[in-house]
N, C-alpha and C positions, 0 to 999 in steps of 0.2 A: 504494500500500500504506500502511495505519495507519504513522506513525511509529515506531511505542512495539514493533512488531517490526522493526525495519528494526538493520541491522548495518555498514551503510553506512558504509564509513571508517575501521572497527575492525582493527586488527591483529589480526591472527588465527597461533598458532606451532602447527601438523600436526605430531606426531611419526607414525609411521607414514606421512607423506604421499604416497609413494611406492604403497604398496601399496594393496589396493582398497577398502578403507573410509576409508583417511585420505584418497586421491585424489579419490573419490566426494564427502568433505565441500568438501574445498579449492575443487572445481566447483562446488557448490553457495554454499559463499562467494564465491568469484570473481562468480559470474554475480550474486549479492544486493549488491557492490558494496565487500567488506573488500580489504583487504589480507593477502595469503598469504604463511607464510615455510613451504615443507615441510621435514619432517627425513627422514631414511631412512638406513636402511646401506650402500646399496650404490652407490656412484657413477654406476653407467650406469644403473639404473632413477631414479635423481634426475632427472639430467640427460633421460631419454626421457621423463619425466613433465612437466618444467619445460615441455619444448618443444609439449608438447601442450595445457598450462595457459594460456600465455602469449596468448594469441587472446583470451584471456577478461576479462582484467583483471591487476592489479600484485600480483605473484609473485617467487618467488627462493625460493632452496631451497639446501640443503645436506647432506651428510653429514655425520652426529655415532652416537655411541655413546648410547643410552640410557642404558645403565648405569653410566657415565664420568659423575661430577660435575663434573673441573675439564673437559672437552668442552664439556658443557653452560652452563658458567659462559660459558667464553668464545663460544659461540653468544650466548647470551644479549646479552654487550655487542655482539656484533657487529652483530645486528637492533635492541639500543638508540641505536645509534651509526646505525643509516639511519632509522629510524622513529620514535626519541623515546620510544616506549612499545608495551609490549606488554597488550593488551585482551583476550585471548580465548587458551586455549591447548585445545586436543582433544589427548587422548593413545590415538590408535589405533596404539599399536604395542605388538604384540604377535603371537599364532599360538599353534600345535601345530607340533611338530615329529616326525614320524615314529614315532622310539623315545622319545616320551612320550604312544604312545596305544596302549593295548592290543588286539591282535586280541581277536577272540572267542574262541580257545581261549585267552585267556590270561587266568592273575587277575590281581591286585593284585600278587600274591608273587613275580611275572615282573618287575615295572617295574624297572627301570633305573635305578639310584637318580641319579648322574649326570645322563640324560635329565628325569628328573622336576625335579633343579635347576633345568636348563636353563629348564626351558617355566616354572616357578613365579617364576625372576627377571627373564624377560621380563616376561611379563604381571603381578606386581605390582610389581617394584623398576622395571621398564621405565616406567613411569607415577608412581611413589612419587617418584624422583629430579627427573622434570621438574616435580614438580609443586612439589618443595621449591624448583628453582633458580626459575622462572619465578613461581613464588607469592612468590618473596619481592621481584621487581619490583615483582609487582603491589601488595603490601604498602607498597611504598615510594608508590607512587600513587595508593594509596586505592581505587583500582578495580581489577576487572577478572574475568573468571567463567573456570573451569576445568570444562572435561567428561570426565568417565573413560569407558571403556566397560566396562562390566560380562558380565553370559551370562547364557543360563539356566540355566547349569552352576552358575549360584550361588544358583540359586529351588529347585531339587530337584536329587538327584540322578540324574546323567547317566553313564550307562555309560562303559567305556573311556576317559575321562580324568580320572585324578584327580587330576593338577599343576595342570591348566588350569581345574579345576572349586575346587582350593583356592586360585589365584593370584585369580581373579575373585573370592570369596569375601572373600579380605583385600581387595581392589579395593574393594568396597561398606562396607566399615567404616573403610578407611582416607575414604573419600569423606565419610562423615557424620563422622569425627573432625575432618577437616582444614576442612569446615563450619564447625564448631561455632570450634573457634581462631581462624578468620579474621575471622569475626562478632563475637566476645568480646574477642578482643586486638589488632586492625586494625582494620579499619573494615567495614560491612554491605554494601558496595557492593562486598565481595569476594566472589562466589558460586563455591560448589562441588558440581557433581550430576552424577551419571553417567548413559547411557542403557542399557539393557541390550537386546540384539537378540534376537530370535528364530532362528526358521532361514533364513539366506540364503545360495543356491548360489554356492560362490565357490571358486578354484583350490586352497584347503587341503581342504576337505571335498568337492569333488567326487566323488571317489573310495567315498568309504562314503556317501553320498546318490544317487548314479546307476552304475548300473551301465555296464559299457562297449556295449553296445546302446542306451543313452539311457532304458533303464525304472529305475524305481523298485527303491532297495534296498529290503531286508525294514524298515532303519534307519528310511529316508524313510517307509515306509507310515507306523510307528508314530508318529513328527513329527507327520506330515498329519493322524493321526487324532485326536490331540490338542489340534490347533492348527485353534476353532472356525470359522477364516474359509477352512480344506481348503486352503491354498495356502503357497509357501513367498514369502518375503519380495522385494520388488526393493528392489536395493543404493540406490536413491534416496530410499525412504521411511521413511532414519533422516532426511534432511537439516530435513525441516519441525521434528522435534522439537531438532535440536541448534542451531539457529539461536531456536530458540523460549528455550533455555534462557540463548543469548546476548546476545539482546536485553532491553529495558527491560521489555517485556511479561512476562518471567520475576524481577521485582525483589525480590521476596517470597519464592523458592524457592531455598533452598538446603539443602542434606545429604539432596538425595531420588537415590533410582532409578527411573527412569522405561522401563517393558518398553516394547519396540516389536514386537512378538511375533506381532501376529494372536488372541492370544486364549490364547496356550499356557500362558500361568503362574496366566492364571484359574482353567482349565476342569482338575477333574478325573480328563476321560478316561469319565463317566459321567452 
């Protein structure tokens, strides 16, 4: 493989790494040759992850709070104290959570205000915090590139979640702010861009994308039909673009959003 994508040797810190897009990325660094630290909430999915990762390449994981600064701090020295530096951070942690997504017979005036917290300081303070503790290693360094995950809940609006559709939202302008800082008052070799997904079937949206017979919700159709490539996404082909964003070959790009969609946020619909 070309150098100038190669990631080979880079400390790499998963927040979400437990669950199935942070785990999905860590495999795909693991197997391109970084070094993996995952974060997660929950101890037994850490640890059942680790054990699965471990086959692959030099891994270690822990439980921390997102949302928790001094957690985060001390994560921080603890992966600087085995690694010497952190290179690369992805911040996939985040979701929906139940009572932050509206049936269809419900409006906006139903939401939960509570619930709506919920799911708005995951998905942007969940991202927001690490991205302050770990960016400012990288600040100390001179290097190092940060990926958010964004939606398409932030290209247009999308029904039934409007925490998740505003947390993504602040997601993509906090991403081109904290660009713009680290180019201006650290150094250029700090990059920061988000990817934003498409539709891909996974254990939160199962549910409203398949029905319990295995066919197509009324939801999925309208996806499919707007998403010009008719298909929904495999959880592995965000890995080419976030590895592209962390290598040399991406040295130029920073404060962008990058859709991995199939075509959904081009196309119309006509």
């Amino acid at each position: 493989m070309n150098e100038i994508f190669s990631i080979a040797g880079k400390v790499a810190v998963i927040t979400g790494g437990s669950g199935v897009l942070g785990s999905n990325i860590a495999r795909g660094f693991l197997k391109a040759g970084a070094k993996v630290f995952i974060v997660g909430a929950h101890p037994e999915r850490v640890s059942k992850m680790l054990a699965e990762l471990e086959p692959l390449g030099e891994v270690d994981g822990k439980t921390c709070n997102v949302l928790d600064m001094d957690e985060l701090r001390q994560l921080r020295e603890e992966i600087l104290s085995r690694w010497e530096q952190v290179d690369i951070l992805v911040n996939a942690a985040g979701g929906n959570i139940p009572g932050g997504t509206l049936t269809q017979e419900q409006t906006v005036f139903d939401m939960q205000v509570a619930d709506l917290n919920k799911v708005v300081d995951l998905n942007l303070y969940g991202s927001v915090y690490p991205c302050l503790v770990f960016g400012e290693a990288m600040a100390k360094q001179g290097q190092g590139s940060i990926v958010n995950v964004s939606s398409m809940a932030s290209f247009s609006a999308i029904t039934r979640v409007p925490g998740y559709s505003i947390a993504k939202s602040g997601i993509e302008i906090f991403t081109k702010w904290l660009a713009t800082e680290m180019a201006l008052k650290f150094n250029e070799r700090i990059r920061v861009n988000a990817i934003a997904p498409g539709f891909f079937i996974g254990h939160q949206n199962r549910a409203v994308l398949i029905n319990p017979n295995g066919t197509l919700t009324e939801r999925s159709r309208k996806v499919l039909a707007k998403t010009p490539m008719k298909r929904f996404g495999d959880i592995s082909e965000l890995n080419g673009t976030v590895q592209f964003l962390c290598s040399d070959a991406a040295s130029f790009i920073t404060g962008t959003v990058v859709p991995v969609d199939g075509g959904f946020s081009a196309f119309s619909g006509v």
